[in-house]
Residue, then its C-alpha position, 0 to 999 in steps of 0.5 A: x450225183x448228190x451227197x445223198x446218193x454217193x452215201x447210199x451208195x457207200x452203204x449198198x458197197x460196205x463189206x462189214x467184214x472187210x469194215x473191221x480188218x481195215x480198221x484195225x490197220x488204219x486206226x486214227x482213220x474217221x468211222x469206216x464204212x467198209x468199202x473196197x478201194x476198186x469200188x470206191x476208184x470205180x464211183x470217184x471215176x463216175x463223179x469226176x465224170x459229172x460235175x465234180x466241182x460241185x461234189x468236192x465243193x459239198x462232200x462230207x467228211x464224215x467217214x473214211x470212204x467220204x474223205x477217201x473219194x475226195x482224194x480220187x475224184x481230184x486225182x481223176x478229174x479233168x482240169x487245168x494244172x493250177x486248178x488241180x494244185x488248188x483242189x489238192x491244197x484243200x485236200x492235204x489238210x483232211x489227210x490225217x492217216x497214211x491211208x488216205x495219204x498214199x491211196x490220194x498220192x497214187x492217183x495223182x498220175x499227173x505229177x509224172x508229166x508235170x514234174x517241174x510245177x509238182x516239185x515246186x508245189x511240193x516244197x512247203x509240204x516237204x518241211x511242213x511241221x505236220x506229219x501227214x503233210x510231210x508223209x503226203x511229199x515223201x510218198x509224192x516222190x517215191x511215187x512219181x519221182x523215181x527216175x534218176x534227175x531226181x534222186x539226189x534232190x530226194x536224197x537232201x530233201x530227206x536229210x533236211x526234213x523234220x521227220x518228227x512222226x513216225x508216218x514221215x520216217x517209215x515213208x522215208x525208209x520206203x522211199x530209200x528202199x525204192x531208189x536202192x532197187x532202181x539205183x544200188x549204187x547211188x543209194x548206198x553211197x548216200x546210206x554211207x553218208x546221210x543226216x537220217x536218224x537212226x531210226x529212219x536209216x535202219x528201216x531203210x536198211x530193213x526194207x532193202x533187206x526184205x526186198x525179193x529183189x535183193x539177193x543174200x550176199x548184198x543183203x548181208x553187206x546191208x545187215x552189216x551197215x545197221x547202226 
């Protein structure tokens, strides 16, 4: 499928209505074609299919669902770890909404089977200087790094972050919501004693607090904790 054709297709999708909610949730988004995301999963799964190299080689930037079906078709497509590490490097840099951050990191399914390699790969994006490069790791972990040989490497990782745009901070408050669910204990001890700023660590707080998982008295023993 050509460049042409995956942009008449974008076209024969687009949801006008749908176009105007999401932009006005993804703000610094490129120009909106206004396209599901199950639809646009559906044709990355037809292009991973075919010849894929070629499709990232020549894909177009230029709308949000362009960038978007990069992102998928590299997390769907069959290829060896290097390659797929070398596909994701080229990737990362176009990513400059949490958006495409998080819709690219969740298809990325690989990592869970690959955690080693990933981690490692992981590394520079973790203390990257670029906000969407720091928020693309964080989510990574929260993502497929949820088990318990993980936490406490996550934990210093995010003590050790620059955590400079508010992308990476509510991301990290995400995560630290995330491991509190699956790990309370583990998870307050570090709330306890943590190198987060204020404002990460009291979105963490909050996050816990409206989980649906959390009952009301711990709830109050979070509320009680905010800085």
């Amino acid at each position: 499928m050509d460049q042409k054709k995956i942009r008449k297709e974008l076209e024969r999708l687009a949801d006008i209505e749908y176009r105007d909610f999401s932009s006005a949730l993804v703000p610094d988004a490129a120009p909106m074609i206004g396209v599901r995301i199950p639809q646009l999963r559906h044709l990355a799964a037809d292009i991973a299919g075919e010849d894929w190299h070629s499709y990232l080689r020549t894909a177009k930037d230029t709308s949000f669902e362009e960038i978007m079906l990069q992102g998928m078709v590299i997390g769907y497509a069959k290829c060896t770890l290097e390659e797929r590490f070398a596909w994701i490097s080229l990737f990362v840099p176009k990513i400059n909404n949490w958006s495409v951050c998080d819709s690219f990191c969740a298809g990325l399914k690989f990592a869970v089977k690959n955690q080693e390699e990933t981690w490692s790969f992981l590394q520079p994006y973790l203390y990257s200087d670029k906000e969407f490069e720091e928020r693309f790791a964080v989510v990574m972990l929260l993502d497929h790094f949820t088990d318990e040989k993980w936490i406490s490497s996550a934990f210093d990782a995010f003590n050790r972050m620059n955590r400079k745009g508010y992308y990476v901070r509510m991301a990290i408050a995400w995560a630290v919501s995330k491991y509190y669910i699956k790990y309370p204990q583990r998870t307050l001890n570090y709330l306890q004693n943590n190198m987060l700023d204020n404002e990460t660590y009291n979105k963490a707080l909050q996050k816990i607090i409206e989980s649906l998982r959390v009952d009301n008295e711990t709830k109050k023993m979070i509320r009680s904790m905010k800085h």
